[in-house]
PDB file with SEQRES, HELIX, SHEET and CRYST1 records, atoms N, CA, C and O in Angstrom:
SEQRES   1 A   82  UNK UNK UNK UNK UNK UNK UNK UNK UNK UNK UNK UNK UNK          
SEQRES   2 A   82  UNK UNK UNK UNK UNK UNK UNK UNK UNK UNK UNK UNK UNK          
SEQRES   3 A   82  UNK UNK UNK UNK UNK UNK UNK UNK UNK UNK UNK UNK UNK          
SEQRES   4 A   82  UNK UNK UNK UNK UNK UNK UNK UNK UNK UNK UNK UNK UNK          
SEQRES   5 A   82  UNK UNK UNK UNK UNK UNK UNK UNK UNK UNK UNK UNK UNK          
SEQRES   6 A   82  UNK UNK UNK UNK UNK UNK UNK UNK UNK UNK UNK UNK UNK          
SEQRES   7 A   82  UNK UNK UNK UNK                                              
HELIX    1 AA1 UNK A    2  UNK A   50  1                                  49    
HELIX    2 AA2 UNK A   59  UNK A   81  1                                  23    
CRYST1    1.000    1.000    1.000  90.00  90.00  90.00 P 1           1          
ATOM      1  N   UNK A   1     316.601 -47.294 169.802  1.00  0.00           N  
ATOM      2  CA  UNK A   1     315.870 -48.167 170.689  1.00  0.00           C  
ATOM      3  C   UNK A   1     314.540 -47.550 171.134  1.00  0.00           C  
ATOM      4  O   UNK A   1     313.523 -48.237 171.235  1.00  0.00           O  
ATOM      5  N   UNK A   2     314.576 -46.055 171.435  1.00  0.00           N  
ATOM      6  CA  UNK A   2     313.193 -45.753 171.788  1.00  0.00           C  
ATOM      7  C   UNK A   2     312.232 -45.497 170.895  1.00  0.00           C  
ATOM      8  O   UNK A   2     311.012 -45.559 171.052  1.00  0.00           O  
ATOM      9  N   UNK A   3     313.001 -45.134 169.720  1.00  0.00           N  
ATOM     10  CA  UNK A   3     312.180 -45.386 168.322  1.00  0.00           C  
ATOM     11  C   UNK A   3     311.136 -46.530 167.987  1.00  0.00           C  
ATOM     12  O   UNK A   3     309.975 -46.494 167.579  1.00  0.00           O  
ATOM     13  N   UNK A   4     312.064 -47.632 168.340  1.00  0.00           N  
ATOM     14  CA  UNK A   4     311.813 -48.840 167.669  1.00  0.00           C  
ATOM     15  C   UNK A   4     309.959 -49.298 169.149  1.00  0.00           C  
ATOM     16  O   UNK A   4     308.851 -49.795 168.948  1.00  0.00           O  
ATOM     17  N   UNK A   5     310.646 -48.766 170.375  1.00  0.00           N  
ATOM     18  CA  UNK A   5     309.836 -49.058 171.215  1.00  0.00           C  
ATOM     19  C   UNK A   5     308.472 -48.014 171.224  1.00  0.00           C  
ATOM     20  O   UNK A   5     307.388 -48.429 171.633  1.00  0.00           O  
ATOM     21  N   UNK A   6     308.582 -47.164 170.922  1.00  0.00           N  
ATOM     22  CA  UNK A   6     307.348 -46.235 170.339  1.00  0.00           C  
ATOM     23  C   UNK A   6     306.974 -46.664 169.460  1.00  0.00           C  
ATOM     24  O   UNK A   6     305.752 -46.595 169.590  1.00  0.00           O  
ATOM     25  N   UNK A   7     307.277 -47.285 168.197  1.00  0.00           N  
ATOM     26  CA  UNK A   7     306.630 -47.548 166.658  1.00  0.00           C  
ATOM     27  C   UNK A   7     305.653 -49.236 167.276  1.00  0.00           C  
ATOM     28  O   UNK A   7     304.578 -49.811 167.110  1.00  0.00           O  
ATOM     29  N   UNK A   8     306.584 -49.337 167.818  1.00  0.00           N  
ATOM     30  CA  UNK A   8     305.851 -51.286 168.420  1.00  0.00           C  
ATOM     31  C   UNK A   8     304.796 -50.919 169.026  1.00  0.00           C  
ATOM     32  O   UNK A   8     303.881 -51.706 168.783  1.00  0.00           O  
ATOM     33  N   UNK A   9     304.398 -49.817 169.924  1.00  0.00           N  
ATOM     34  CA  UNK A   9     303.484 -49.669 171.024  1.00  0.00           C  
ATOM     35  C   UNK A   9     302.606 -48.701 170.142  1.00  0.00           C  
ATOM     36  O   UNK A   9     301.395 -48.787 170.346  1.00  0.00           O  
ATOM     37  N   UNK A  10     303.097 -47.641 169.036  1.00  0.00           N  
ATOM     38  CA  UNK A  10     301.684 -47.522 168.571  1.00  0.00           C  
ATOM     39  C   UNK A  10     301.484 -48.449 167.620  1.00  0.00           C  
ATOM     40  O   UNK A  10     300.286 -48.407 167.344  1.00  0.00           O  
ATOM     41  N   UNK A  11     302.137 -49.424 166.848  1.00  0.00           N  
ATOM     42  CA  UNK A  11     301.005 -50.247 166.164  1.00  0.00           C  
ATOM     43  C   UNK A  11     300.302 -51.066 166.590  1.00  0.00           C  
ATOM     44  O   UNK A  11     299.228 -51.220 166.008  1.00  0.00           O  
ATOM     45  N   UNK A  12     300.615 -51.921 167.770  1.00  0.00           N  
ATOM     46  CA  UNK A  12     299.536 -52.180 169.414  1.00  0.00           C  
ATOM     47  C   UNK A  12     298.607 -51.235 169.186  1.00  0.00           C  
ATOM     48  O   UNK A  12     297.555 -51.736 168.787  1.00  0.00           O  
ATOM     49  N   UNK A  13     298.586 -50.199 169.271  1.00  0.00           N  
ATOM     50  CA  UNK A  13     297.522 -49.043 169.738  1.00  0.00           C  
ATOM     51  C   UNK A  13     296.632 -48.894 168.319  1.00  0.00           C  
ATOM     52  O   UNK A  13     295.417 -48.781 168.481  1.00  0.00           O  
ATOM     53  N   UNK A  14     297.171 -48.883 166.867  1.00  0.00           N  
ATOM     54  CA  UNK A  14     296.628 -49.143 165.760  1.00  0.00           C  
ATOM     55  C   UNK A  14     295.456 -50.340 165.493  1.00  0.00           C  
ATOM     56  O   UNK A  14     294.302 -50.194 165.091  1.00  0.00           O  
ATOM     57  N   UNK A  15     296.096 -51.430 165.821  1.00  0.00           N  
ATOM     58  CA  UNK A  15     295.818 -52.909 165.490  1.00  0.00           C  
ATOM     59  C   UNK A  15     294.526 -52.858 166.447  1.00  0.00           C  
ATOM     60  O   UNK A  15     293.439 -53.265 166.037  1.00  0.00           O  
ATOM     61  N   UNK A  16     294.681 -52.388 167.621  1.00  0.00           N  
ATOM     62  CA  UNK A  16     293.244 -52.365 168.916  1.00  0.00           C  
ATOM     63  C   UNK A  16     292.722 -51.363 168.280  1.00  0.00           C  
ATOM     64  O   UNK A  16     291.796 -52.072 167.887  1.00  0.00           O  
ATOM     65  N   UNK A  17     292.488 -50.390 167.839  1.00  0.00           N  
ATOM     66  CA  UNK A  17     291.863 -49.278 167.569  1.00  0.00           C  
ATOM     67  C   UNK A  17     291.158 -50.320 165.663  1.00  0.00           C  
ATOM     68  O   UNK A  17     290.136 -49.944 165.090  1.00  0.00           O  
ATOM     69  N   UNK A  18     291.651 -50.991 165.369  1.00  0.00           N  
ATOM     70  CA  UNK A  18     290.797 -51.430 163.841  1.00  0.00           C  
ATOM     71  C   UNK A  18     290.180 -52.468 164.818  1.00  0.00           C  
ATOM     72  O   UNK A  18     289.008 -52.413 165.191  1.00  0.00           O  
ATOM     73  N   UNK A  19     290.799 -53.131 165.085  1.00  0.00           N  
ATOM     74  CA  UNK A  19     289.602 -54.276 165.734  1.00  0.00           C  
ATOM     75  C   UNK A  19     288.299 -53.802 166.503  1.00  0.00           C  
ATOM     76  O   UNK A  19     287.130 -54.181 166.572  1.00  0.00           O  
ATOM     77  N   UNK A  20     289.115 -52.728 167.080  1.00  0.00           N  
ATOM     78  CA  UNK A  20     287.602 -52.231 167.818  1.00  0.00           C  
ATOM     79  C   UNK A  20     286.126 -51.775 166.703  1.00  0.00           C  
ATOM     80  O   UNK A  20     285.022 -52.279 166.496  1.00  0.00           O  
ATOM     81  N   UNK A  21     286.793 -50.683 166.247  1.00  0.00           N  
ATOM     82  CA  UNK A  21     286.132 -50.462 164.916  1.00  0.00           C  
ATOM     83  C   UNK A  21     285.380 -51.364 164.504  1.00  0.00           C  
ATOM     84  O   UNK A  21     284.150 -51.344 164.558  1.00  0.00           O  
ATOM     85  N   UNK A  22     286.362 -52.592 163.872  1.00  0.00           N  
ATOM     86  CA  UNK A  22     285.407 -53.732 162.900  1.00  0.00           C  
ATOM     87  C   UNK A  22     284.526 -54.265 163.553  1.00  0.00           C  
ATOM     88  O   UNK A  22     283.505 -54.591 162.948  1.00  0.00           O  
ATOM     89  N   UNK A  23     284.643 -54.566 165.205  1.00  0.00           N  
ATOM     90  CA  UNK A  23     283.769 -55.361 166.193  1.00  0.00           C  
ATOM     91  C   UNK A  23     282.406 -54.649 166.075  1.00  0.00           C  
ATOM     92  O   UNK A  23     281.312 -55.206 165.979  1.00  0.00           O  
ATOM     93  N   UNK A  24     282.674 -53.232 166.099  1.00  0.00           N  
ATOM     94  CA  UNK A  24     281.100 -52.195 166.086  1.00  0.00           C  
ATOM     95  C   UNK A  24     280.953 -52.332 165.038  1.00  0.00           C  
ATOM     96  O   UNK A  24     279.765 -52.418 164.727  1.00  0.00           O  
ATOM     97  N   UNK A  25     281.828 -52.422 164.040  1.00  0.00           N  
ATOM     98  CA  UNK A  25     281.012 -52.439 162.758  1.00  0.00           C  
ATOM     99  C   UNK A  25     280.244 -53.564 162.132  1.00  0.00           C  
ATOM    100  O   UNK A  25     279.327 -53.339 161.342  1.00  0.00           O  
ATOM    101  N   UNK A  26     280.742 -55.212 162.603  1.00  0.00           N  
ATOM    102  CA  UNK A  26     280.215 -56.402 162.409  1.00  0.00           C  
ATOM    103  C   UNK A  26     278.628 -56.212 163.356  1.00  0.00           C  
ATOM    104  O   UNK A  26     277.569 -56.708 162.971  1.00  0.00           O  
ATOM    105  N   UNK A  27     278.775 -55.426 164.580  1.00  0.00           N  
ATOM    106  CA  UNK A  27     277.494 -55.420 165.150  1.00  0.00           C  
ATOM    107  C   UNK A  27     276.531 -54.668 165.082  1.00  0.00           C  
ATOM    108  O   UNK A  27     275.417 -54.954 165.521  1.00  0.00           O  
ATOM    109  N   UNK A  28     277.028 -52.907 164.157  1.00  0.00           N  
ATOM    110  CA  UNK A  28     275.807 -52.558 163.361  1.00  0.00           C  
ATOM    111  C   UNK A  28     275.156 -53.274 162.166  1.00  0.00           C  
ATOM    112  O   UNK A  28     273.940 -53.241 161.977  1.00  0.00           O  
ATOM    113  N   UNK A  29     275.982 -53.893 161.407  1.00  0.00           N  
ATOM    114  CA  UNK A  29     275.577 -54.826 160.310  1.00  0.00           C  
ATOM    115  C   UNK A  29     275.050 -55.728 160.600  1.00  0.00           C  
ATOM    116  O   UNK A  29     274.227 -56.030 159.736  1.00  0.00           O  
ATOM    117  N   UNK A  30     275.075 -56.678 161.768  1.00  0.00           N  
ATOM    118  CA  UNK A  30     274.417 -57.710 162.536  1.00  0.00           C  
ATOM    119  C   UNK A  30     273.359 -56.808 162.635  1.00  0.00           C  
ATOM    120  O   UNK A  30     272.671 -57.766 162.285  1.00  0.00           O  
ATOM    121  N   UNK A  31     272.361 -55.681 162.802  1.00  0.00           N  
ATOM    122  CA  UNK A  31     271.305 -55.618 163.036  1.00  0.00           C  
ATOM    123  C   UNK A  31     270.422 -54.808 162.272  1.00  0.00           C  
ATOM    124  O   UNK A  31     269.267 -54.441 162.491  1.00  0.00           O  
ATOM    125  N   UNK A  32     271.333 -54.572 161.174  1.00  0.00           N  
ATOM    126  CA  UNK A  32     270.645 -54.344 159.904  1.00  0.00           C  
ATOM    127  C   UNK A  32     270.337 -55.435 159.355  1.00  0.00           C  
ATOM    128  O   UNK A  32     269.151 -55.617 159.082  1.00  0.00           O  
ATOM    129  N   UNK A  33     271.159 -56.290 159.096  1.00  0.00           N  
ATOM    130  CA  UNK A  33     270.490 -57.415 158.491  1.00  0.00           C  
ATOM    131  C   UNK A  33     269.343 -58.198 159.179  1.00  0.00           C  
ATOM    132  O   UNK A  33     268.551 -58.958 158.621  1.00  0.00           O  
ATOM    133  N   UNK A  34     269.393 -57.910 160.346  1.00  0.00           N  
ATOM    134  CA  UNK A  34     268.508 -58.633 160.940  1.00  0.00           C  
ATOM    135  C   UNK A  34     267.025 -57.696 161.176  1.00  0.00           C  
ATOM    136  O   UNK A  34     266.086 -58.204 161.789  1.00  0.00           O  
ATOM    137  N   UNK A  35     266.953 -56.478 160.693  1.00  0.00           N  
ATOM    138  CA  UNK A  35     265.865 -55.542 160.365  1.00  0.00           C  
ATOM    139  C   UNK A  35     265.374 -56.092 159.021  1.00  0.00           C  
ATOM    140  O   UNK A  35     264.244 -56.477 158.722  1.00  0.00           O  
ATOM    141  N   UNK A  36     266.719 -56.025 158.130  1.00  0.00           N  
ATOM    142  CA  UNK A  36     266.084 -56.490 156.698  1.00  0.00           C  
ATOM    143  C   UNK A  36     265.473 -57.766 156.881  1.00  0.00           C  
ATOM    144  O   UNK A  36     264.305 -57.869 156.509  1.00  0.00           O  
ATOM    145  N   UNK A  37     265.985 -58.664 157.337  1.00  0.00           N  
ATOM    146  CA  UNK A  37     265.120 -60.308 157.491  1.00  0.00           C  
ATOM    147  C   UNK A  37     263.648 -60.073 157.793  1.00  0.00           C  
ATOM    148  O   UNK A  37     262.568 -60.400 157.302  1.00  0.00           O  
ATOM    149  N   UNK A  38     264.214 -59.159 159.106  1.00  0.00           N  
ATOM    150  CA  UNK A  38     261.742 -59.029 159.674  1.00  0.00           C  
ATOM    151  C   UNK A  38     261.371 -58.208 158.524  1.00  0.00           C  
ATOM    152  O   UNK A  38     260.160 -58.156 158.315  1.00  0.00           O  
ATOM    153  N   UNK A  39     262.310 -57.399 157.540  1.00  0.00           N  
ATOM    154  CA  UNK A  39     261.427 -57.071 156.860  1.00  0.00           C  
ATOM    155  C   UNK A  39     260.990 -57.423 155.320  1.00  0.00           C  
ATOM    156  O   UNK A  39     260.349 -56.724 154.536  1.00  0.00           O  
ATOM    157  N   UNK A  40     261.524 -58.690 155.144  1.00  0.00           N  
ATOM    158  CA  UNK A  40     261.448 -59.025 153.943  1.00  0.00           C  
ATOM    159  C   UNK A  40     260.592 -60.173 153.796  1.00  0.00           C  
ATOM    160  O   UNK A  40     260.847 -60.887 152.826  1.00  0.00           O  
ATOM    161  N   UNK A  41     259.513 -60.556 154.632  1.00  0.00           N  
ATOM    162  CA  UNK A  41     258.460 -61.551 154.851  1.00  0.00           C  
ATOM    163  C   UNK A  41     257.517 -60.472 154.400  1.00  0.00           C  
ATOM    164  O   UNK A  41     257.145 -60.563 153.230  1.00  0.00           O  
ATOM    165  N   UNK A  42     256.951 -59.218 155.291  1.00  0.00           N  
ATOM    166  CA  UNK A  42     256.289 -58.328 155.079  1.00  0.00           C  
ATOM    167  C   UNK A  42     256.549 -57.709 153.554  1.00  0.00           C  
ATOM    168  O   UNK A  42     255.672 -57.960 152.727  1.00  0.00           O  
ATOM    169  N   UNK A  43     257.470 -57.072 153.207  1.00  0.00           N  
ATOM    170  CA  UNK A  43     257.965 -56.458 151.690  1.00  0.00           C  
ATOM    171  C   UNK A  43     257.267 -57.552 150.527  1.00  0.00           C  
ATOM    172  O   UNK A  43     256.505 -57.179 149.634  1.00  0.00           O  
ATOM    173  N   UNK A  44     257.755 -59.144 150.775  1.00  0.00           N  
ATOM    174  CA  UNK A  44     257.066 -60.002 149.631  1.00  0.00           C  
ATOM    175  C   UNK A  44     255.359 -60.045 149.612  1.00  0.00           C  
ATOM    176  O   UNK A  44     254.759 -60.206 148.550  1.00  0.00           O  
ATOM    177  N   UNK A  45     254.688 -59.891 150.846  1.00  0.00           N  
ATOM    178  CA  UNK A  45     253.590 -59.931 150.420  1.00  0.00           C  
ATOM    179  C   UNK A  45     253.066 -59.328 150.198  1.00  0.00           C  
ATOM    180  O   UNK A  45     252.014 -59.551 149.600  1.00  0.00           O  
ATOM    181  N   UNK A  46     253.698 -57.533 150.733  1.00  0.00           N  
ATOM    182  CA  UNK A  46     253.178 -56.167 150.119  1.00  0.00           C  
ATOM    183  C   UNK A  46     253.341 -56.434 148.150  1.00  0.00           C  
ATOM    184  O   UNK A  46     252.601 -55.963 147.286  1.00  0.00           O  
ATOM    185  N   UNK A  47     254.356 -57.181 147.994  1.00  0.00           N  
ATOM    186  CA  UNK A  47     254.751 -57.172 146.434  1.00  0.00           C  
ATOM    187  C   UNK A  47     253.645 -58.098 145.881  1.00  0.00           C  
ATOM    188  O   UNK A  47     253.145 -57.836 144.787  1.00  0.00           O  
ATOM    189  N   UNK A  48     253.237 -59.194 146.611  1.00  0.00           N  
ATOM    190  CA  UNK A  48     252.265 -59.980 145.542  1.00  0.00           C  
ATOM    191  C   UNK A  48     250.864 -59.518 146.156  1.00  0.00           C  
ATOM    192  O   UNK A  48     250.003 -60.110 145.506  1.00  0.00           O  
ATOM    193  N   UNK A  49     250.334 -58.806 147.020  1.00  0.00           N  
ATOM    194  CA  UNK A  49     248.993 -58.035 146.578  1.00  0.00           C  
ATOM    195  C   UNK A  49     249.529 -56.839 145.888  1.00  0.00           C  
ATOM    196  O   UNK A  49     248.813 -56.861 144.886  1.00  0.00           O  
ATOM    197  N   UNK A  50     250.061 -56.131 145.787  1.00  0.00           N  
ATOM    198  CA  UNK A  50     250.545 -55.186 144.411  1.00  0.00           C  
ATOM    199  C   UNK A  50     250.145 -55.668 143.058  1.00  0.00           C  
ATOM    200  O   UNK A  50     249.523 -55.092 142.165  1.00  0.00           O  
ATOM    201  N   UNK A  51     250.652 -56.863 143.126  1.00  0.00           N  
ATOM    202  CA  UNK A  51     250.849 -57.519 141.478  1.00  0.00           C  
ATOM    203  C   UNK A  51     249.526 -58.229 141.377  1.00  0.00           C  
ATOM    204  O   UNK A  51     249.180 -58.688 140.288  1.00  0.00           O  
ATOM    205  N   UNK A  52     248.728 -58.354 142.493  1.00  0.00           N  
ATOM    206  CA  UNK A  52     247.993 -59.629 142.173  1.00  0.00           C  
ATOM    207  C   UNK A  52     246.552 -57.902 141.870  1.00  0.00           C  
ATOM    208  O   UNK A  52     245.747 -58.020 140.947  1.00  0.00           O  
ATOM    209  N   UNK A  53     246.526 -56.797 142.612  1.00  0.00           N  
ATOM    210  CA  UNK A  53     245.791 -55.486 142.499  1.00  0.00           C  
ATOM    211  C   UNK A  53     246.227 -54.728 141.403  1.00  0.00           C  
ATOM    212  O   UNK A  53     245.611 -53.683 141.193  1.00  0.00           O  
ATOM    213  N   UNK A  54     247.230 -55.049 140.597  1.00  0.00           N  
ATOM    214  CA  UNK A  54     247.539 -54.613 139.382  1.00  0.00           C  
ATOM    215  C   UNK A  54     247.466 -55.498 138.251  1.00  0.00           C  
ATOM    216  O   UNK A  54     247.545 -55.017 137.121  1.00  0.00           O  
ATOM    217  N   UNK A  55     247.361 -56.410 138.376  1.00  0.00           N  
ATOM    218  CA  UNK A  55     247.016 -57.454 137.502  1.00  0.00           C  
ATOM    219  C   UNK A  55     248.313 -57.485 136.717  1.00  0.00           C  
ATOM    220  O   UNK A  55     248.423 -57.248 135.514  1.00  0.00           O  
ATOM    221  N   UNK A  56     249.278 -57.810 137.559  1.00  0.00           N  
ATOM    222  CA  UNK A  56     250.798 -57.943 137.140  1.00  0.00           C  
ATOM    223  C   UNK A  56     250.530 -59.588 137.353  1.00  0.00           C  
ATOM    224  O   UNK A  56     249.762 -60.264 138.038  1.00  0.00           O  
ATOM    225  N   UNK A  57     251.597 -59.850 136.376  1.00  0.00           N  
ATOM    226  CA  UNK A  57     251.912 -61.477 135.857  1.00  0.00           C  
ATOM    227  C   UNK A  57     253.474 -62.130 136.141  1.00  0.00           C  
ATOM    228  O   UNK A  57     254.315 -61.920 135.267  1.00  0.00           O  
ATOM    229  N   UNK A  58     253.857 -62.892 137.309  1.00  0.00           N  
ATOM    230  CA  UNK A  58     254.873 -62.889 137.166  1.00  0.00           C  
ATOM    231  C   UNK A  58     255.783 -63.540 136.654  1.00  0.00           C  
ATOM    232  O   UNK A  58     255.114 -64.010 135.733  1.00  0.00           O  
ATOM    233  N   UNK A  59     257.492 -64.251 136.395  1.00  0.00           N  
ATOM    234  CA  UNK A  59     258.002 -64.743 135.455  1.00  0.00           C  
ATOM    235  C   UNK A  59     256.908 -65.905 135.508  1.00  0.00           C  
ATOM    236  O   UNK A  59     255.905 -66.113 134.825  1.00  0.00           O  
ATOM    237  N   UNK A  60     257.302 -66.366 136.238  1.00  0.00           N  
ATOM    238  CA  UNK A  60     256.873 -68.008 136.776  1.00  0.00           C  
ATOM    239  C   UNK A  60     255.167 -68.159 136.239  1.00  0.00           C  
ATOM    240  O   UNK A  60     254.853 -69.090 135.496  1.00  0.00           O  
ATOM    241  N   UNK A  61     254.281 -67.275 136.648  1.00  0.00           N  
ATOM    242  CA  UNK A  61     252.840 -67.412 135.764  1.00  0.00           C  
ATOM    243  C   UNK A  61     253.116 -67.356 134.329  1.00  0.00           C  
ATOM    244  O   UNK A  61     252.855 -68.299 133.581  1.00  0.00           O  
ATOM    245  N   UNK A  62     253.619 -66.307 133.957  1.00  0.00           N  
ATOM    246  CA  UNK A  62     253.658 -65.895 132.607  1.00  0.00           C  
ATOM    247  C   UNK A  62     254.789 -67.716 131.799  1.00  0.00           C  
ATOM    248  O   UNK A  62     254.719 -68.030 130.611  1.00  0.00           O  
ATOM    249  N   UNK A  63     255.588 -68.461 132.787  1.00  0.00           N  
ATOM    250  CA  UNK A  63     256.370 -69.336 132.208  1.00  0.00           C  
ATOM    251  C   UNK A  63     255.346 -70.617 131.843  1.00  0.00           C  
ATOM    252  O   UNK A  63     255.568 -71.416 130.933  1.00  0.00           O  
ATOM    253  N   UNK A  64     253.703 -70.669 133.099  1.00  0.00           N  
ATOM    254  CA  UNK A  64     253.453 -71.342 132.904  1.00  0.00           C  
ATOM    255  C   UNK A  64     252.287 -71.386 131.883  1.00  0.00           C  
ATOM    256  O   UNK A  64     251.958 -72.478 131.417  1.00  0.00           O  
ATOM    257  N   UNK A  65     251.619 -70.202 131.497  1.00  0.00           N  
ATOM    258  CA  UNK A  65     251.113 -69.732 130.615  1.00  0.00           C  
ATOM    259  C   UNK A  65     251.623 -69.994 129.228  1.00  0.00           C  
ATOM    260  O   UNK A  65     250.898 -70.638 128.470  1.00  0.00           O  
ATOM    261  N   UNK A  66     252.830 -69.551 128.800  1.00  0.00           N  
ATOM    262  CA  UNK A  66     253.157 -69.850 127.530  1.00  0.00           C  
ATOM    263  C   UNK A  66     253.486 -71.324 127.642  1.00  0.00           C  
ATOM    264  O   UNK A  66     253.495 -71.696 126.469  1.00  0.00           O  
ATOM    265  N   UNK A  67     253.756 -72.348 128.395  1.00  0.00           N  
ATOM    266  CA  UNK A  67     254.151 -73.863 128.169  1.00  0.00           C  
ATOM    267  C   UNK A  67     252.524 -74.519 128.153  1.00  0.00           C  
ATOM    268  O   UNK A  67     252.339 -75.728 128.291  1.00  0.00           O  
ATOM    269  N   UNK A  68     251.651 -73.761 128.007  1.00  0.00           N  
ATOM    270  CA  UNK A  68     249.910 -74.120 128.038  1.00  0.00           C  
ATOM    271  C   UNK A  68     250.135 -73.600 126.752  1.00  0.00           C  
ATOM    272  O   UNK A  68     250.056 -74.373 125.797  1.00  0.00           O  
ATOM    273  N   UNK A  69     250.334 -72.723 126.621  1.00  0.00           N  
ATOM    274  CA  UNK A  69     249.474 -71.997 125.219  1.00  0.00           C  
ATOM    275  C   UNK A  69     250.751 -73.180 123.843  1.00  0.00           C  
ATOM    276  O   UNK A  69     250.361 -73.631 122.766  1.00  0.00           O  
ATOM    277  N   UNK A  70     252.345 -73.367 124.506  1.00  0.00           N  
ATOM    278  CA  UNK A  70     252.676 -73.963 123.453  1.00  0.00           C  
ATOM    279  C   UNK A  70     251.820 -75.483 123.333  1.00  0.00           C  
ATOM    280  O   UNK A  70     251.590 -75.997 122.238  1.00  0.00           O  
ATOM    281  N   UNK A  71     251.456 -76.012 124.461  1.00  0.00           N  
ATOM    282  CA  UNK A  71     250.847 -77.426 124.079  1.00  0.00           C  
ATOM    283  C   UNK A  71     249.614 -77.746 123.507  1.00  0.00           C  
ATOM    284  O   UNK A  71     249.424 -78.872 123.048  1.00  0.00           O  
ATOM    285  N   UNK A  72     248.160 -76.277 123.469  1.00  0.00           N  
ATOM    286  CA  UNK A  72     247.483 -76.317 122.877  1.00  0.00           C  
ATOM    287  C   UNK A  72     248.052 -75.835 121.288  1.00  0.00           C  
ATOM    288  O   UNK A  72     247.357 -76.257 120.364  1.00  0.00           O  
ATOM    289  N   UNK A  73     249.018 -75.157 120.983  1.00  0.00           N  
ATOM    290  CA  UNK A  73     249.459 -74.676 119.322  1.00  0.00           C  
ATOM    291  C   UNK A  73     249.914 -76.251 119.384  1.00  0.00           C  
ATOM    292  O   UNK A  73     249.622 -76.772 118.308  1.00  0.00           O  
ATOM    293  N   UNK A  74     250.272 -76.792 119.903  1.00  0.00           N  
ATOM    294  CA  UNK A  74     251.123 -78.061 119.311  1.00  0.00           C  
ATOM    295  C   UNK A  74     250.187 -79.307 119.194  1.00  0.00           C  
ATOM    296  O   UNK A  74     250.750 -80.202 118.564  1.00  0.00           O  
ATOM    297  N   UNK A  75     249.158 -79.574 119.535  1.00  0.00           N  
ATOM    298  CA  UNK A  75     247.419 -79.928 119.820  1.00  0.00           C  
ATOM    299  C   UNK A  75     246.842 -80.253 118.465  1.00  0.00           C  
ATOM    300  O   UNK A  75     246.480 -81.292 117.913  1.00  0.00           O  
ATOM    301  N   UNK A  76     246.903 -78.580 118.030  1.00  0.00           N  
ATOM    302  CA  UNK A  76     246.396 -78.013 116.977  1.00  0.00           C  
ATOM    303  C   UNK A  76     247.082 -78.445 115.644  1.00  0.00           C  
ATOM    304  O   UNK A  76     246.597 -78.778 114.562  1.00  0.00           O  
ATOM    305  N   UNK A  77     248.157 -78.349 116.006  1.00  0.00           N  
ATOM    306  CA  UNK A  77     249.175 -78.535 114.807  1.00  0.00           C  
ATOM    307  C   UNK A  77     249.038 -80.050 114.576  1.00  0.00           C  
ATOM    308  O   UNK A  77     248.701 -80.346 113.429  1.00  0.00           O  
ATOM    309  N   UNK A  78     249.223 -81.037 115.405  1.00  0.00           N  
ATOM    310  CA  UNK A  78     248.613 -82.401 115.573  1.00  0.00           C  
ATOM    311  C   UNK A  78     247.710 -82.580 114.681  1.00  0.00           C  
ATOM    312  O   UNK A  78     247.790 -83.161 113.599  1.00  0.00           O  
ATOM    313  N   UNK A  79     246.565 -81.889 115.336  1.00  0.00           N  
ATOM    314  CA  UNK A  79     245.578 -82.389 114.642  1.00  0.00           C  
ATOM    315  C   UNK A  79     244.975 -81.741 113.420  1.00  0.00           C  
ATOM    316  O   UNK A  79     243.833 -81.961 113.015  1.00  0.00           O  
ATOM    317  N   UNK A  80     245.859 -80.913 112.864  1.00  0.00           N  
ATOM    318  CA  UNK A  80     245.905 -80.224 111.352  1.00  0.00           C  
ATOM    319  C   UNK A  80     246.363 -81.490 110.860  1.00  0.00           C  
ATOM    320  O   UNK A  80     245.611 -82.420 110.573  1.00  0.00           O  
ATOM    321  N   UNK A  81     247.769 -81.509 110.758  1.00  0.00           N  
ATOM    322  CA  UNK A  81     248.464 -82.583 110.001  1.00  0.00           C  
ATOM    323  C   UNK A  81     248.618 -84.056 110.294  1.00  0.00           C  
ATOM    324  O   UNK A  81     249.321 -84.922 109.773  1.00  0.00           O  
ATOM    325  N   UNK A  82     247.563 -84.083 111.497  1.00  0.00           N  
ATOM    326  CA  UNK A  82     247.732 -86.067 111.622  1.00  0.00           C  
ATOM    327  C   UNK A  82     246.946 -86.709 110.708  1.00  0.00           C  
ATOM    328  O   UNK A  82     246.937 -87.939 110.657  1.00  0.00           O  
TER     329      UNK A  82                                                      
END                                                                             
């Protein structure tokens, strides 16, 4: 019986001791993420003057670039064989 009443009262004491834990731990992560958010407005536009001062091309230019360059080859090809 006092077994059984010690094992009950520390897993009480277990079960509060993880919850506590996870509670601090949901609320350091709550404010990391919320560092990363303010900082990921700033990070994208550090990235496109980077690319735009390196004369980097990105998917999306480079996607709309080749769907130009295929409609002038296809233009061409037109007007070879029409």
């Amino acid at each position: 019986m006092v077994a059984d009443r010690v094992a009950a009262e520390y897993l009480v004491y277990v079960q509060k001791e993880y919850k506590e834990a996870n509670l601090r731990g949901y609320a350091i992560l709550g404010k990391q993420a919320e560092a990363i958010r303010a900082e990921s407005p700033r990070s994208s536009r550090n990235a496109s003057i980077f690319g735009r001062k390196m004369e980097i091309i990105s998917r999306s230019d480079n996607q709309g670039i080749l769907t130009e360059r295929l409609k002038r080859l296809d233009g061409s090809l037109t007007d070879y064989f029409g």
